[in-house]
Every structure is written in C-alpha cells, then in structure tokens.
C-alpha positions as YAML, in Angstrom:
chain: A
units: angstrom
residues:
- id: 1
  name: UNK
  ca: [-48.59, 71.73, -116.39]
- id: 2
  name: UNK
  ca: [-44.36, 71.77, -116.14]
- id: 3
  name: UNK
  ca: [-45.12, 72.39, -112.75]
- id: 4
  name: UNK
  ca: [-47.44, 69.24, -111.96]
- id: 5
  name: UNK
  ca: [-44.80, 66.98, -113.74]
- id: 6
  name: UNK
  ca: [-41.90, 68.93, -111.61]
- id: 7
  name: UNK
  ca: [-44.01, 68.08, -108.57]
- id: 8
  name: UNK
  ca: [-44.90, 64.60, -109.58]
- id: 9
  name: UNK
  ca: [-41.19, 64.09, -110.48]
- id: 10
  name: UNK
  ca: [-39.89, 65.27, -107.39]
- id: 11
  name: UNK
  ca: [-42.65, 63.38, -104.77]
- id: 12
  name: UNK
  ca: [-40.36, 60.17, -107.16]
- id: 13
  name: UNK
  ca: [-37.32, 61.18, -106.44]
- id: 14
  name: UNK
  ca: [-38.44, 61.27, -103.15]
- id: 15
  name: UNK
  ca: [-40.01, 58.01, -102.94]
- id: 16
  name: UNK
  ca: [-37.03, 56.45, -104.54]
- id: 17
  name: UNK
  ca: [-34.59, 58.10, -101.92]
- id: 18
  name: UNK
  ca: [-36.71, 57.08, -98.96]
- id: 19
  name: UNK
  ca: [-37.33, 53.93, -100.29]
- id: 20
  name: UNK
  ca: [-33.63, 53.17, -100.49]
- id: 21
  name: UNK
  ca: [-33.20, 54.18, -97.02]
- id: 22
  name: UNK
  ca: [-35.78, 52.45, -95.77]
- id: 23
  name: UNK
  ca: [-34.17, 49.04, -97.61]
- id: 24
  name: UNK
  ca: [-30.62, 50.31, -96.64]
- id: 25
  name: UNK
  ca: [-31.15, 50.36, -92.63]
- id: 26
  name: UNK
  ca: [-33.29, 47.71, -93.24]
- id: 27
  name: UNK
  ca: [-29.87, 45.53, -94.29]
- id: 28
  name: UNK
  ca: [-28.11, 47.20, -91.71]
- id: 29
  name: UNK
  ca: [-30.81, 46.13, -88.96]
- id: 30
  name: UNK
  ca: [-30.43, 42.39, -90.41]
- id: 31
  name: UNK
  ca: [-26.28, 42.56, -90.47]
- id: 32
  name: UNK
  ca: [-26.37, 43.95, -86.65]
- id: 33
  name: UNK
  ca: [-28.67, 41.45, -85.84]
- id: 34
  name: UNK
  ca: [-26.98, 38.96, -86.85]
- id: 35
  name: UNK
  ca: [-23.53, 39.52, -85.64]
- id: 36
  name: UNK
  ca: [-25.13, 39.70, -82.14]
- id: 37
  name: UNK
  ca: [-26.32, 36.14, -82.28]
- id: 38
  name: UNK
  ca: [-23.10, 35.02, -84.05]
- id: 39
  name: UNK
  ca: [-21.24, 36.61, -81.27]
- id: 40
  name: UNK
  ca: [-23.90, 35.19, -78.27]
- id: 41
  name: UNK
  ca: [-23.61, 32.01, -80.53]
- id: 42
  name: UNK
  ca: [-19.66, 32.12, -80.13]
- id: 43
  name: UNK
  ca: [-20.02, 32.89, -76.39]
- id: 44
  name: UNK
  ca: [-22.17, 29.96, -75.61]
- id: 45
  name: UNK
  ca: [-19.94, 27.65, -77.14]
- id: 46
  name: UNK
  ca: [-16.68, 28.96, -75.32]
- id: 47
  name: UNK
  ca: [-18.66, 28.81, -72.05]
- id: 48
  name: UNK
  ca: [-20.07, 25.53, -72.50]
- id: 49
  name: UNK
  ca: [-16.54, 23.91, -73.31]
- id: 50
  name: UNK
  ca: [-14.31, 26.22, -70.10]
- id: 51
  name: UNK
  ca: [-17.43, 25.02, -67.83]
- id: 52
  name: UNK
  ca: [-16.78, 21.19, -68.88]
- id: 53
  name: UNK
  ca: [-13.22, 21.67, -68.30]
- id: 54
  name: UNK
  ca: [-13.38, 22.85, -65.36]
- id: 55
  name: UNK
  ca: [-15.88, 20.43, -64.21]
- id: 56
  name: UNK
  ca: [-14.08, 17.79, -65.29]
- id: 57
  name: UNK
  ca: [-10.83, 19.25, -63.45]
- id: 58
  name: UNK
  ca: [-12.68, 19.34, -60.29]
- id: 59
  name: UNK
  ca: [-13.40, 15.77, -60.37]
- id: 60
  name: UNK
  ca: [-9.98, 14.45, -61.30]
- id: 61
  name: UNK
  ca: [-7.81, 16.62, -58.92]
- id: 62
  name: UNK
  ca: [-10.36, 16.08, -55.99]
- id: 63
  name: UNK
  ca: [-11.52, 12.12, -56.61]
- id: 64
  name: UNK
  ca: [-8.23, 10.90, -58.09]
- id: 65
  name: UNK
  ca: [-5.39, 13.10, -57.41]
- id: 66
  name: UNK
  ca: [-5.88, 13.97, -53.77]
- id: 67
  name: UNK
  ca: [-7.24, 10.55, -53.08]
- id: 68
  name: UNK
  ca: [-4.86, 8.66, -51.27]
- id: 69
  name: UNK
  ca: [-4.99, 4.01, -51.40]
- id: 70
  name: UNK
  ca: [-7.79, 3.07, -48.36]
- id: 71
  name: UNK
  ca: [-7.57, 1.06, -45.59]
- id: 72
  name: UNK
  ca: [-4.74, 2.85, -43.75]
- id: 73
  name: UNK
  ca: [-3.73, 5.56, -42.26]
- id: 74
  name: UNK
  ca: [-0.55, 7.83, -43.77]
- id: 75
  name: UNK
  ca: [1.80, 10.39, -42.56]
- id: 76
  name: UNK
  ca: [1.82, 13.97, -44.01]
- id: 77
  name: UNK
  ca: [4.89, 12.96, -46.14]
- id: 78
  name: UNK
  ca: [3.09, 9.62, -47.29]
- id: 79
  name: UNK
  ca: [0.05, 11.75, -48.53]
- id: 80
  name: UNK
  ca: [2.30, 14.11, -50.73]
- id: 81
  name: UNK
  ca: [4.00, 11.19, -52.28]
- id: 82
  name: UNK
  ca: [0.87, 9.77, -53.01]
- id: 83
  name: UNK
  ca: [-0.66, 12.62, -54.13]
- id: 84
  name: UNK
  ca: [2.27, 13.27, -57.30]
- id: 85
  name: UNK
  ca: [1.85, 9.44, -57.97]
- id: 86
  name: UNK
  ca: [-1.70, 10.05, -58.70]
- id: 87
  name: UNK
  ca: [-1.71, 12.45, -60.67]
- id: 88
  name: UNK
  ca: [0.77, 10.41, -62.88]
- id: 89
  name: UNK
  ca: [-0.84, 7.55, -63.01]
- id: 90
  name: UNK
  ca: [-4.51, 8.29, -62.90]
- id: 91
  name: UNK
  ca: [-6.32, 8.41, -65.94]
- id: 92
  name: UNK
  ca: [-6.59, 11.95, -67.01]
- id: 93
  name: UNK
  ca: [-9.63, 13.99, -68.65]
- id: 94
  name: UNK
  ca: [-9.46, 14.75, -72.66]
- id: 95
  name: UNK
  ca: [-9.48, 18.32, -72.36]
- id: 96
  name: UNK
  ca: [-11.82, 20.03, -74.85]
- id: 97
  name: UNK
  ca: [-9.95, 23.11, -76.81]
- id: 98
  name: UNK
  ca: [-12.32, 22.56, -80.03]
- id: 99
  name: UNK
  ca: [-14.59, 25.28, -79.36]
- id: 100
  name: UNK
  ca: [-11.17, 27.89, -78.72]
- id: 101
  name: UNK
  ca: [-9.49, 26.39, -81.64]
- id: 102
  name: UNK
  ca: [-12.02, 25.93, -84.45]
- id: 103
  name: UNK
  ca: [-13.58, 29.59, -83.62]
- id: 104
  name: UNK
  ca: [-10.29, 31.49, -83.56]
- id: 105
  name: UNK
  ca: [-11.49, 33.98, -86.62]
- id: 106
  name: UNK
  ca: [-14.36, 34.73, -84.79]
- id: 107
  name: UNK
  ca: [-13.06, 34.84, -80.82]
- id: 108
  name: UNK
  ca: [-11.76, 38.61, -81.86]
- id: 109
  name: UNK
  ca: [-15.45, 40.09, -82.51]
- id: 110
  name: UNK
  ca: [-16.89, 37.88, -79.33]
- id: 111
  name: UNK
  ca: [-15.01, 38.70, -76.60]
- id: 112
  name: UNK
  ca: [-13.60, 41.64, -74.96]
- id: 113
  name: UNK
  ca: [-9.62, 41.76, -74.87]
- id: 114
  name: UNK
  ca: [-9.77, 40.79, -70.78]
- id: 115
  name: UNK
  ca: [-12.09, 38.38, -71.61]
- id: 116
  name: UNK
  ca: [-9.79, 36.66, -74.49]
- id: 117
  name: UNK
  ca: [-6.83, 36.73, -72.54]
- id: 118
  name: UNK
  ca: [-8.44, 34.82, -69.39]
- id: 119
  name: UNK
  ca: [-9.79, 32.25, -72.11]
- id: 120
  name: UNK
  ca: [-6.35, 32.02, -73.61]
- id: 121
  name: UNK
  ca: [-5.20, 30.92, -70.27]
- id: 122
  name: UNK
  ca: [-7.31, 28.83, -69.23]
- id: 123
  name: UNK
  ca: [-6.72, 26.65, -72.19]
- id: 124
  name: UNK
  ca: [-2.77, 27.10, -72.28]
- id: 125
  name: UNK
  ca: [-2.78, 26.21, -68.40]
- id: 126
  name: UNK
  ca: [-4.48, 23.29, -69.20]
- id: 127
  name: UNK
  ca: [-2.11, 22.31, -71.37]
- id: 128
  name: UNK
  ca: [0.70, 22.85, -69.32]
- id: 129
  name: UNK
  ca: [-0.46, 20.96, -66.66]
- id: 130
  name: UNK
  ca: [-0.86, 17.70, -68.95]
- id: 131
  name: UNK
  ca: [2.90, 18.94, -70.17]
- id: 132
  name: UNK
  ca: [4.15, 17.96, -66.29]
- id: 133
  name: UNK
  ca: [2.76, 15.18, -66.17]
- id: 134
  name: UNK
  ca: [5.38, 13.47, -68.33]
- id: 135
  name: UNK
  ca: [8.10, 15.35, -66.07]
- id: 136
  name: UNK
  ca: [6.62, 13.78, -62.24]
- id: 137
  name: UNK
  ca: [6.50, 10.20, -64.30]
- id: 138
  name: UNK
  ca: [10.24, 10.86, -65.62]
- id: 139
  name: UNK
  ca: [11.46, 11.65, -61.60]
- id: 140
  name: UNK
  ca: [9.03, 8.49, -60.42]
- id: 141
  name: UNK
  ca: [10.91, 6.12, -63.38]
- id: 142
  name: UNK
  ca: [14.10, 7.46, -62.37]
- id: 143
  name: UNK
  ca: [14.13, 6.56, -59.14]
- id: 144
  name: UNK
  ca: [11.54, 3.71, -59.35]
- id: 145
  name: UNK
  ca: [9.68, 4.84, -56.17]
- id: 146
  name: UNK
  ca: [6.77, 3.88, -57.06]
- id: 147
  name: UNK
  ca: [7.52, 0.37, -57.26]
- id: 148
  name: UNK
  ca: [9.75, 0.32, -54.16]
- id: 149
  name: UNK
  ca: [6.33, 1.83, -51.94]
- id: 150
  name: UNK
  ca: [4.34, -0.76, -53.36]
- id: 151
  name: UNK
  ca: [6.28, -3.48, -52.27]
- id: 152
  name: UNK
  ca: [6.46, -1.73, -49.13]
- id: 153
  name: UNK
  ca: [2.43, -2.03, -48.85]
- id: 154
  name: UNK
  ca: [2.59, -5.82, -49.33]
- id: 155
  name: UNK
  ca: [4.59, -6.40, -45.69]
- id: 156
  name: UNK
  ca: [2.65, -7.10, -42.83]
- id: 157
  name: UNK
  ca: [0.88, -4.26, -41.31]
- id: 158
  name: UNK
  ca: [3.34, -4.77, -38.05]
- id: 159
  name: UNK
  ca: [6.23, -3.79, -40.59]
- id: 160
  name: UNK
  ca: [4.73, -1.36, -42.99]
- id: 161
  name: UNK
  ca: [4.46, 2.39, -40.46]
- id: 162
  name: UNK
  ca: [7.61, 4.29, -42.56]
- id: 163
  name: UNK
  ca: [9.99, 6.41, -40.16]
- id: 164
  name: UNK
  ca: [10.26, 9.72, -40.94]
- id: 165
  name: UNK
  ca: [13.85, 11.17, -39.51]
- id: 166
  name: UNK
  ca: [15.18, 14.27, -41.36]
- id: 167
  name: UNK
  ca: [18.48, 14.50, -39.14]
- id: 168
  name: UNK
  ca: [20.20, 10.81, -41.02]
- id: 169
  name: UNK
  ca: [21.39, 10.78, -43.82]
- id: 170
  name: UNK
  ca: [20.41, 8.28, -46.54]
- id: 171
  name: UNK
  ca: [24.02, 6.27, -46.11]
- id: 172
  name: UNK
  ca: [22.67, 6.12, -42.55]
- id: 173
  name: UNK
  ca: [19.49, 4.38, -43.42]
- id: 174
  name: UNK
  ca: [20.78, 1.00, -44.41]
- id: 175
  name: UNK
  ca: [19.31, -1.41, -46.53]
- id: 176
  name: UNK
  ca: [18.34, -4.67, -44.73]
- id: 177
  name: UNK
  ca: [18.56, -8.08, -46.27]
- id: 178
  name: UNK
  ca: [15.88, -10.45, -47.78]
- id: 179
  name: UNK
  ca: [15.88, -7.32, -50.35]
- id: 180
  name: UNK
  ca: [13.15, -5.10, -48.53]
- id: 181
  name: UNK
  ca: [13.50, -1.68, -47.58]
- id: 182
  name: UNK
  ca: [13.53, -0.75, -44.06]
- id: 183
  name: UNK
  ca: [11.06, 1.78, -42.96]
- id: 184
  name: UNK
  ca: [13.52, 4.28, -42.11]
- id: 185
  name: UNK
  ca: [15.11, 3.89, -45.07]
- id: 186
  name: UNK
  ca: [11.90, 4.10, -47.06]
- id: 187
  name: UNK
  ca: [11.02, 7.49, -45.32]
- id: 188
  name: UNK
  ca: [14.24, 8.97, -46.31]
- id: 189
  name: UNK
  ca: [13.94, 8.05, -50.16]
- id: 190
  name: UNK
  ca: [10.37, 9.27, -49.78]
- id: 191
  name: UNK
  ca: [11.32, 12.85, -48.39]
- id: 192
  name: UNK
  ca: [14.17, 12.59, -51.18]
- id: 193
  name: UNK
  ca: [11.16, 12.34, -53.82]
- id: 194
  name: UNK
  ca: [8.92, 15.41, -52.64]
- id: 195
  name: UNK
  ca: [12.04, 17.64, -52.47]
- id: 196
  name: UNK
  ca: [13.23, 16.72, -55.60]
- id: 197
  name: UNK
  ca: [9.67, 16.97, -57.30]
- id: 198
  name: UNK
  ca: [8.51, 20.09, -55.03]
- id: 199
  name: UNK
  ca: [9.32, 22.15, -57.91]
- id: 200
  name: UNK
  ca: [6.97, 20.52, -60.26]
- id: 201
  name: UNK
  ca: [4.60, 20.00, -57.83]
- id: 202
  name: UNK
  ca: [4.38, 23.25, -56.57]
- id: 203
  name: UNK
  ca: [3.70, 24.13, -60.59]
- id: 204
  name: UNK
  ca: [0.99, 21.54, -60.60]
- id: 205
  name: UNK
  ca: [-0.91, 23.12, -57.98]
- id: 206
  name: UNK
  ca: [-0.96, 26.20, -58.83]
- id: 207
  name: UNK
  ca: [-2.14, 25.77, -62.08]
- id: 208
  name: UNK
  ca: [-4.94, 23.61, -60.50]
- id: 209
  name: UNK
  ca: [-5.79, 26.40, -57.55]
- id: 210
  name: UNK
  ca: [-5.53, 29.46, -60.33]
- id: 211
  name: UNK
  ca: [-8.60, 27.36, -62.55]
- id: 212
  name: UNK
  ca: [-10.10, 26.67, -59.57]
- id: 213
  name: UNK
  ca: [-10.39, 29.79, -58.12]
- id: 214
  name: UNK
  ca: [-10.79, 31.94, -61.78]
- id: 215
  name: UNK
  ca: [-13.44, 29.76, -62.84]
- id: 216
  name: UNK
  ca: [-15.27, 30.49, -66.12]
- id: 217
  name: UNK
  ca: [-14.20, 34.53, -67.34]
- id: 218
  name: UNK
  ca: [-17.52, 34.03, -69.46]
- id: 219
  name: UNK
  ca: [-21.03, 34.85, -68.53]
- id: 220
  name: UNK
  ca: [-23.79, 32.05, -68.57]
- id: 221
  name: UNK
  ca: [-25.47, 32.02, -72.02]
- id: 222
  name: UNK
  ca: [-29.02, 33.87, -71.11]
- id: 223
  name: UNK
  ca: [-31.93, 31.52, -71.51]
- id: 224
  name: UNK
  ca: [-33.71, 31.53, -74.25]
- id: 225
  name: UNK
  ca: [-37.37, 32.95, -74.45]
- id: 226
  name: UNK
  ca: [-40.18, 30.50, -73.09]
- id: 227
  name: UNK
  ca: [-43.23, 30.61, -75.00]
- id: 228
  name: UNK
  ca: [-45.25, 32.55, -72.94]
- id: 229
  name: UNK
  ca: [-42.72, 35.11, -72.20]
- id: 230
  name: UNK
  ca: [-42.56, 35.55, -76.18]
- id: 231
  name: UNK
  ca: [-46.48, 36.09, -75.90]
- id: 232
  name: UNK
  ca: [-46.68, 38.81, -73.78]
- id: 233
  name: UNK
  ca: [-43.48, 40.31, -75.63]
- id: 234
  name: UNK
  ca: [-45.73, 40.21, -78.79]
- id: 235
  name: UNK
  ca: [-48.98, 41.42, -77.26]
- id: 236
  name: UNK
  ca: [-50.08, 44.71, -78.40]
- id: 237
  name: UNK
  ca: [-47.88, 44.21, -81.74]
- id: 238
  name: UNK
  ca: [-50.46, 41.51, -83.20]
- id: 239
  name: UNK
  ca: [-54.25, 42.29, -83.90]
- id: 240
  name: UNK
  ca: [-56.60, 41.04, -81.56]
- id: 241
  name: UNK
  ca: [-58.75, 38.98, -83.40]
- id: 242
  name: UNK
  ca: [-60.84, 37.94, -80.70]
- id: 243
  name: UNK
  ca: [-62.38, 41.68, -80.36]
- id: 244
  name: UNK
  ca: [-65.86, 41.46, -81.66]
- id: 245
  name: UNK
  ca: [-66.26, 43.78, -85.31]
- id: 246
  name: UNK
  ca: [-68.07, 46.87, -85.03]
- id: 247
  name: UNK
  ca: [-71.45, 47.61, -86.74]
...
C-alpha cells in the first residue's frame, strides 16, 4: 500500500515537473517568437524609410540639381554654376528620419553593429547635406551671382555667349556702361564662384555619390506568405476531413 501511494506520488511529481516544462518552453517559444517579428517588424520600417530617401534623393539631384535652364546651350563652367544654384534654390525633399528616431530603443536588438552604423550614416549624411545648403546660398548672397547671371540671360542671344579666359585678371575684365556685365567679365566672376564654392561643392557630391552608390545597408522585408503557400505549409498538420470513415 505505502508503496502504491509512493508510486502514485511520484508519477505527480512527475507530471507537475513536466508539466511546468512543457508551459515554461512553451513561454520561451512565444518570447522568441516574438522578438523575431518585432525585430523583422523594426527592419521593415528602417528599410521602407532609407529606400524613400534614397528615392527621393535620386530624383532631386538628377531632375533638379543637375538640370541646367533650357533653350540654350552652356559651357562646362556655366553648367557647374548652375548646378550649385540649383541645388540652393530648388525645392528640397523632407527627409524622413522618423522610423531611425522613434525606434532608437529597439535599433540595438534589430540590426547588426555594421548594419547600424551604415544606417547611422545614411541619416547623418543626409543631414549634412541639407546643413550646406545654407553655406552655397550664403557664397551666392554674398556675391549676388545669381542675380547678376540672370540679368545676363535677359540680353539678346547675340550678346549673352560668356568668355571664359583664365589668363586676365578680374581688374582686366572691365565693367561696361548702361550697367551690364560684359561677357568676359561675367566668365571671370563665374570661375571666381566655382573656386570659391569648390570646397562645398566637392562636399555636396560626395555625400550624394556615397548614398548613391551604398544604397539601402538593409535587406528587402521578405514577402509575406500567400494563401496557398500557407496551405501546403499546413498540409499534413491538419486532418483530412475529406477521407471517407472506415467501417
């Protein structure tokens, strides 16, 4: 008899033991689970917003910035100048950083160190390059080139071709009356402009050329399961209920 109830209070210790195992990795199971899909969740969102940057960078530096005014034809030094003014004066994209910003707790557990460092970047370039814009309009306001070119633009076309000659001097290049600039003295404060900007400039695109050429450090977000694919993932698991009952 004390050796039934031993048994029968052993196969409960037992029980209780496996049962609590059983519930314990079941918890576990549910925890991993899901930290995977708030991790994948965390992913997709970071991708999503670097892709629509970067989308939106392509379209700006290659429609507006590099984009010169039609219906003429410019020299090389013409098309720099043009190119700084544009990406002054053009209306910029809103870069997204809500994604990087309001996910900072959880970036840590998402992403491999290489991974947030190249993320890090890409946002703080970003934000750099908007930084220099306010430095190319400072030089452009200084100088008041902008304006000067313009006017330029509205002579006759038989006056407007700017000389280009690197061995005068500005003091050599005078200024003519009726209060227009003469071409050669335009192309001199023009090549004055993109050497004193080429600094910036040079900054500008290499910020652009490093995004461009990095592109998104995350990997696209995996599709998610189509309904049939989930079907055949499940068959075998579920009963088949179609299978006729045996007499």
């Amino acid at each position: 008899m004390i050796d039934n109830l031993l048994s029968g209070a052993g196969g409960v210790v037992v029980g209780t033991i496996l049962g609590f195992v059983l519930s314990l990795s079941a918890t576990w199971w549910q925890e991993g689970r899901k930290k995977r899909e708030q991790k994948e969740a965390v992913c997709t969102l970071l991708y999503l917003e670097i892709s629509q940057n970067l989308a939106w960078l392509e379209d700006f530096w290659q429609h507006r910035v590099l984009s010169p005014p039609g219906g003429a034809s410019y020299e090389p030094e013409e098309i720099v100048f043009w190119r700084r003014a544009n990406f002054v004066h053009e209306l910029a994209p809103e870069w997204r950083h809500v994604m990087w910003e309001s996910q900072v707790s959880n970036v840590p557990m998402a992403l491999t160190r290489t991974q947030l460092q190249q993320v890090f970047d890409h946002h703080t370039k970003l934000a750099r390059l908007m930084k220099l814009r306010p430095l190319l309009s400072e030089a452009f306001e200084r100088t008041h080139m902008l304006s000067i070119y313009k006017s330029h633009l509205a002579l006759p076309p038989e006056r407007r071709p700017i000389i280009y000659d690197r061995s005068l001097t500005r003091a050599q290049a005078s200024m003519p009356q009726q209060g227009h600039v003469t071409p050669l003295f335009l192309g001199v404060q023009i090549d004055d402009f993109n050497q004193i900007t080429a600094e910036l400039w040079e900054e500008c695109e290499g910020i652009y050329n490093e995004l461009h050429t990095s592109g998104n450090p995350l990997p696209a977000p995996k599709p998610a399961p189509t309904s049939a694919n989930l079907l055949v993932r499940l068959k075998g698991r579920l009963p088949d209920k179609r299978q006729p009952k045996q007499h």
